[in-house]
C-alpha positions in Angstrom: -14.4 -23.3 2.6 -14.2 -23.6 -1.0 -12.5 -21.0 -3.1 -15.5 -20.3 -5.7 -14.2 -18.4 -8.9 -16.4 -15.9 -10.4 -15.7 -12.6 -13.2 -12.5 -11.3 -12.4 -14.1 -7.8 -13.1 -18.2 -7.9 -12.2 -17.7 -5.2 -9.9 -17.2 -3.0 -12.8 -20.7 -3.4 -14.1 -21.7 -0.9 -11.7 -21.0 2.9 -12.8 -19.8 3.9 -9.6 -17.1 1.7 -9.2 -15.8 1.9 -12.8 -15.6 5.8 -11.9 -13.7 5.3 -8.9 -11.0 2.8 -9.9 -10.2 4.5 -13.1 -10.1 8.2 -11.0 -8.1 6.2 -8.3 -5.7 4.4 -11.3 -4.7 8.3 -12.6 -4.3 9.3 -9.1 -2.4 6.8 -8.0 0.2 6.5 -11.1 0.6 10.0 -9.7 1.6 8.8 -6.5 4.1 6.1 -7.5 5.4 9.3 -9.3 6.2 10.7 -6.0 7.4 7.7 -4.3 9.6 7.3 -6.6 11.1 10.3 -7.0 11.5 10.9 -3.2 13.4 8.2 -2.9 15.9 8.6 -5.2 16.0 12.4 -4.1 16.7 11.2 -0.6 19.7 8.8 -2.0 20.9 11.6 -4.2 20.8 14.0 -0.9 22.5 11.5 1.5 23.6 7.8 0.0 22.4 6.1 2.9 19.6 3.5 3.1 19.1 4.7 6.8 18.1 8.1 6.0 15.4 5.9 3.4 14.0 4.2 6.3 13.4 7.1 8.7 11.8 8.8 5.8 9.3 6.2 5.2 9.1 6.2 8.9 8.1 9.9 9.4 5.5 9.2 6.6 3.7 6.1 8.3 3.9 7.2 12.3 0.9 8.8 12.2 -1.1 5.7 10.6 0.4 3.7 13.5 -1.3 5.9 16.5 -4.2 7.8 14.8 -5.2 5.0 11.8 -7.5 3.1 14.1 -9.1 5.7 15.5 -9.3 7.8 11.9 -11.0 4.2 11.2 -13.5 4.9 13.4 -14.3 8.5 12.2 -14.6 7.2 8.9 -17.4 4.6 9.9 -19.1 7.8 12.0 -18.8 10.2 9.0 -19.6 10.7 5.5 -16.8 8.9 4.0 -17.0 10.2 -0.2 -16.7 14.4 2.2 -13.7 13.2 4.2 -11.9 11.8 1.1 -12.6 15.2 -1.3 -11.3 17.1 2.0 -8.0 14.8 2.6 -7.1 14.3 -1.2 -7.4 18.1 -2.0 -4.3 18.6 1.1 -2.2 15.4 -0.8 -2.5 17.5 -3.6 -1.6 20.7 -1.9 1.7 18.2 -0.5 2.5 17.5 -3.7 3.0 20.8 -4.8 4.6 22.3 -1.8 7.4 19.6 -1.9 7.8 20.6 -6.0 8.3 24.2 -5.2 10.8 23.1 -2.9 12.9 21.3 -5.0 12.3 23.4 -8.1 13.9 26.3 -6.1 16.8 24.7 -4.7 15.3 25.3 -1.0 14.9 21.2 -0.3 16.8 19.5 2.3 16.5 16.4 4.3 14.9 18.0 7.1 12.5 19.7 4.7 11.7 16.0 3.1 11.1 14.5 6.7 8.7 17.1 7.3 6.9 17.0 4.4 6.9 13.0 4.6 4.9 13.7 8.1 2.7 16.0 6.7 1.6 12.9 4.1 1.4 11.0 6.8 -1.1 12.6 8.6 -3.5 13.6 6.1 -3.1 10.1 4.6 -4.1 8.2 7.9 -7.5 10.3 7.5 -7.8 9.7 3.7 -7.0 5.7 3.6 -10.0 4.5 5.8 -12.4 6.8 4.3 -11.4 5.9 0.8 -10.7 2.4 1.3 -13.9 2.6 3.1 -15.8 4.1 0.3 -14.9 0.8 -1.8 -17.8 -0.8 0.5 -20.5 1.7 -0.6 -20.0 1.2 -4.7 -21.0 -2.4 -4.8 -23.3 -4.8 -3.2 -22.6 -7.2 -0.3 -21.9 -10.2 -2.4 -19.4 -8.5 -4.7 -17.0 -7.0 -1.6 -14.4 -9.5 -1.9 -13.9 -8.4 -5.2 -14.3 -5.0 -4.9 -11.4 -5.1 -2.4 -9.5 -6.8 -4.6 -9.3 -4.7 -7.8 -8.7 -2.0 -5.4 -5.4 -3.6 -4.6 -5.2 -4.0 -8.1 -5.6 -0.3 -9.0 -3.6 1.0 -5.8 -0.2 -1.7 -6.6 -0.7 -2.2 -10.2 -0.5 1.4 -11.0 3.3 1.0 -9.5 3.8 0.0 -13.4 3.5 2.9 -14.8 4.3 5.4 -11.7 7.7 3.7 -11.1 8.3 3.5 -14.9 7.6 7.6 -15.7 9.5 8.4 -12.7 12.9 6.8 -14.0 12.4 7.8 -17.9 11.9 11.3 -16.8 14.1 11.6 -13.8 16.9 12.4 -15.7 15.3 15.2 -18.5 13.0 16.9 -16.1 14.1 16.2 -12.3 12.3 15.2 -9.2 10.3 18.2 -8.8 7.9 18.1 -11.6 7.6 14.8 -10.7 6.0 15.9 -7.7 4.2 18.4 -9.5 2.9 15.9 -12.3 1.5 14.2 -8.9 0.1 17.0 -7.6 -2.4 17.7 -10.9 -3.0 14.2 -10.6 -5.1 14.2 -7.7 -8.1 15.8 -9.5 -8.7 12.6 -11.3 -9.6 11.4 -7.7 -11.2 14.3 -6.9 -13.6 14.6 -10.1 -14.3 10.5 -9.7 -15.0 11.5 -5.8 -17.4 14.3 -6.8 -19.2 12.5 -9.8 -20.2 9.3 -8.0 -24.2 8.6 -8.4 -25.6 8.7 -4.4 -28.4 7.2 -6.0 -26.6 3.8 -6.9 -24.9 3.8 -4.2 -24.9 1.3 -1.5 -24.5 3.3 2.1 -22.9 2.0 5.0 -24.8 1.7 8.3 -23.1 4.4 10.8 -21.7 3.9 14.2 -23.6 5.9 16.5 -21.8 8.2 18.6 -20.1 7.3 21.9 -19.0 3.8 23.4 -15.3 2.3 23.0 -15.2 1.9 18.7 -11.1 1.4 19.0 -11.5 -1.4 21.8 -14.4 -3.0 20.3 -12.6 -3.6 16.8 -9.1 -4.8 18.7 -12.0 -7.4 21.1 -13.8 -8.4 18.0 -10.4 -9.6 16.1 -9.1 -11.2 19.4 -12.2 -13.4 19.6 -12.0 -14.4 15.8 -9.3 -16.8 15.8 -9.5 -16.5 11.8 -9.0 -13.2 11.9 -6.5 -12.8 14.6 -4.3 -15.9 12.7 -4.4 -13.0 9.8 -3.8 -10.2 11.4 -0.8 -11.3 13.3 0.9 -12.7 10.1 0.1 -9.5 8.2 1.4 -7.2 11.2 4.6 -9.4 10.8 4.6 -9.7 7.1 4.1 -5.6 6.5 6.4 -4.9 9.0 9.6 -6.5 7.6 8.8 -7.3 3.8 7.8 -4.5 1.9 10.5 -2.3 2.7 11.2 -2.0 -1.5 11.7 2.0 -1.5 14.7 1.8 0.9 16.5 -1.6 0.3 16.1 -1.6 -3.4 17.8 2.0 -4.0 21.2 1.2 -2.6 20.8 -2.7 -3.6 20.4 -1.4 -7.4 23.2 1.2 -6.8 26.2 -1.3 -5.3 25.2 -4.9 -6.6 23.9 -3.9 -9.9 25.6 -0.8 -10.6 22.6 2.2 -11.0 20.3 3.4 -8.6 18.3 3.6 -11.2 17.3 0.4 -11.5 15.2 0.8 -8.4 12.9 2.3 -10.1 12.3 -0.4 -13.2 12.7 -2.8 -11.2 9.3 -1.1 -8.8 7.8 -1.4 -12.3 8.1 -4.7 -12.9 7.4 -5.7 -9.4 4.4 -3.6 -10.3 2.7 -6.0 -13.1 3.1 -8.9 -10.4 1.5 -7.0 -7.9 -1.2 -6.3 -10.7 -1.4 -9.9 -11.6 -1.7 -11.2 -8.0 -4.6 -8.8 -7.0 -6.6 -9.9 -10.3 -6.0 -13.8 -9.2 -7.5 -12.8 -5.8 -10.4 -11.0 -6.9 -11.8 -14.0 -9.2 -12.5 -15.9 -5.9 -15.6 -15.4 -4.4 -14.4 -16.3 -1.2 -10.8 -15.9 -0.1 -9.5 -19.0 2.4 -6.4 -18.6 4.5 -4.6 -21.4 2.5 -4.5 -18.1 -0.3 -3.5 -16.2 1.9 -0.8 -18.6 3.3 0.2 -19.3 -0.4 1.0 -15.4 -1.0 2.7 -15.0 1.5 4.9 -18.1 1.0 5.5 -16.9 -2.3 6.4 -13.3 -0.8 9.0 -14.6 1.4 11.1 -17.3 -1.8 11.0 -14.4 -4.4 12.1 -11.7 -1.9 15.4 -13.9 -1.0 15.6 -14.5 -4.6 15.3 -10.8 -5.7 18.1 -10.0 -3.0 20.9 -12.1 -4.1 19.8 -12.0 -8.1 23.3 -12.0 -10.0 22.2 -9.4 -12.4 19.5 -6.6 -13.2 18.3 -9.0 -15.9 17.5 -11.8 -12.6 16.3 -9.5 -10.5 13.8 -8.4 -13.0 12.6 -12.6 -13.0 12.4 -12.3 -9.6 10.7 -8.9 -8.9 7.4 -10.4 -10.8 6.6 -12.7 -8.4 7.7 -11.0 -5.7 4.3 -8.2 -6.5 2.4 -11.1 -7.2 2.6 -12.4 -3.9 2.7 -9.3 -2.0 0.1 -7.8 -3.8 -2.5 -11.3 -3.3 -1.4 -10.7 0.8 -2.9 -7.5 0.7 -5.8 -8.1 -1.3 -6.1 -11.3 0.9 -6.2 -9.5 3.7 -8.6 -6.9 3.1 -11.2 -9.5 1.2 -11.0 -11.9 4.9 -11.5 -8.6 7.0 -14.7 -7.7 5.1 -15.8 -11.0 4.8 -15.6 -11.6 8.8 -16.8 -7.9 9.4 -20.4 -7.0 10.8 -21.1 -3.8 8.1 -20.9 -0.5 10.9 -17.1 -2.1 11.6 -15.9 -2.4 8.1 -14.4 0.9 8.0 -12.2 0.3 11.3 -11.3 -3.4 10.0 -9.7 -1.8 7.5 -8.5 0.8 9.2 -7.3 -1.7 11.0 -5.6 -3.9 8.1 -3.7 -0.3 6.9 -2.3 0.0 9.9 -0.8 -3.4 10.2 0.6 -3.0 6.9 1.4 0.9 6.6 2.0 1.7 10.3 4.2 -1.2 10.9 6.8 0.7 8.7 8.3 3.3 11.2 9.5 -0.1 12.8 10.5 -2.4 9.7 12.0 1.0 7.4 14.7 2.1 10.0 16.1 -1.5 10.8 15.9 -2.4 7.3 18.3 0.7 6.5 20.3 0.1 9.6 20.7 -3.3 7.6 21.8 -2.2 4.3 24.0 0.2 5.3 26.2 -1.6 7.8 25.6 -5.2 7.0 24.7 -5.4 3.5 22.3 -3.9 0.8 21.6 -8.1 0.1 20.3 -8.8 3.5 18.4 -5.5 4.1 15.7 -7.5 1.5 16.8 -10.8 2.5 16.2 -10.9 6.1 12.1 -10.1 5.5 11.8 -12.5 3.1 13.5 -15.4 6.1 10.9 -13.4 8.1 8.1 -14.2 5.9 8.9 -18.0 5.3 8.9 -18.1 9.0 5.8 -16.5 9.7 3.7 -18.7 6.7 5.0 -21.7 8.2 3.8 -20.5 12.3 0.1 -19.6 10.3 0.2 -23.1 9.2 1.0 -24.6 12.2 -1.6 -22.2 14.2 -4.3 -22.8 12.2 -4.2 -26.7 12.1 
């Protein structure tokens, strides 16, 4: 299968997608705001990468037992209602965990909570609005579609990551949460103002049967697809923990914690660079895929043993440009294997490889830095990753 280049950006001749990514862009600088900022609240609270790692875990639990199934509401349900409902409670997270810190009143109990809380609501609002993607373009123009959508959702990490570590300092971590918090009626007003008329809807699931079991049997009988999927359950699960190796890493090899967050931005324009290679191709191939992920695993060994700030910068670009082509890889194959009433589990499906797998991978990878070394917390993914590219390659000879 040939990888056929086409515009980079022809899904934005269509008004409803330019809407949507430039609302989702606003929104989501907003939420690299907050990601941020809670980790390096959660280091200023406690100093220890494992207290990172169960953090992130609270936050993705309920992805790994409800995302499928919130999947299959999402293909049952009117997916443009479900996302005005769920991003209207991210906001109202936003600004419940800024009133907490702005008074004093936070704690690490408090921040595991409220991590939860985000959790849940967000394993209702990913497959809905990832879903929604599908309903703003044509058939033919998915795969890139999908694409910029990883390219608004990890290239936004820029200028999230970037705020959050000029204005730490001068304002704190609660209006950072805050500034998140307003910024969720960008998504909101994009959400509300999209034309039904030029829209493309998805053909519903029907009530009733087994929509969970039928996704899991459709991927087991596609070996394509289940040659993906287990890489990128692998993959997500060890090599994206960024938000709790990086923190201490930044802190004891290069001497501020504050690093963390510039080096999130720069790992940022790679991730933006890598989702724009992937959505020139008309069809993505799993030799892309195996490429990205290839690339994933060298830069992330790289990035952990980088001599300096100044290295780890170098290494941190195409560290996002490989992650960020996985994940846009990955989402282009499932919808480009998927019948259109499963789209919205298959990605459903895809989010909870990569975003529920982190309750596992965020603990160990704490555990890691905090009584082997901050290096090999990031290391030991990328050995991980290198493995896994080269068992894809193998399998799918």
């Amino acid at each position: 299968m040939s990888e056929n280049r086409g515009n980079t950006f022809r899904s934005l001749k269509h008004f409803n997608a330019r809407l949507f990514f430039f609302s989702l862009l606003v929104s989501n600088i907003g939420s690299w705001l907050q990601l941020t900022a809670s980790s390096l609240l959660l280091y200023r609270l406690t100093g220890s990468a494992a207290d990172l790692g169960y953090n992130v875990a609270f936050q993705f639990l309920p992805m790994l037992f409800f995302g499928t199934w919130c999947g299959s509401l999402a293909d049952r349900h009117n997916r443009r209602r479900i996302a005005i409902i769920t991003q209207s409670a991210l906001a109202g997270q936003a600004f419940l965990l800024g009133v907490l810190d702005l008074t004093g009143a936070i704690n690490v109990p408090i921040v595991f909570s409220l991590s939860l809380m985000l959790g849940i609501i967000g394993a209702f609002d990913n497959p809905a609005r990832r879903g929604l993607v599908t309903e703003l373009v044509p058939p033919i123009d998915l795969p890139n579609a999908m694409s910029l959508n990883t390219a608004v959702m990890t290239g936004s990490r820029v200028f999230g990551a970037a705020i959050a570590t000029l204005l730490v300092v001068p304002l704190g971590t609660g209006w950072l949460f805050i500034l998140n918090g307003v910024s969720y009626s960008a998504m909101i007003y994009g959400l509300t103002g999209l034309r039904k008329s030029e829209m493309f809807p998805a053909m519903q699931r029907p009530a009733g049967g087994s929509p969970v079991r039928d996704v899991f049997k459709y991927v087991a009988g596609n070996r394509r697809l289940l040659t993906m999927f287990s890489a990128y359950l692998v993959v997500s699960t060890f090599a994206f923990n960024y938000g709790v190796a990086l923190p201490k890493l930044a802190d004891v090899r290069w001497g501020d914690a504050r690093a963390f967050g510039w080096i999130m931005a720069t790992t940022g324009i790679g991730n933006l660079a890598g989702a724009l290679l992937t959505a020139r191709l008309q069809v993505v191939t799993m030799k892309w895929f195996v490429s990205a992920i290839t690339l994933l695993g060298a830069s992330g060994i790289g990035l952990a043993f980088a001599p300096n700030v100044y290295m780890a910068f170098l290494w941190s670009l195409p560290l996002g440009l490989g992650g960020a082509a996985m994940i846009a890889s990955g989402n282009a194959i499932s919808q480009q294997e998927s019948p259109p009433d499963m789209r919205g589990r298959l990605l459903a499906l895809t989010a909870v490889a990569f975003l529920g797998s982190t309750p596992i991978g965020g603990p160990i990878t704490g555990l890691i830095a905090d009584n082997i070394s901050p290096e090999w917390s990031l290391a030991y993914g990328g050995v991980i990753t290198l493995i896994s590219a080269a068992v894809v390659v193998i399998a799918w000879r």
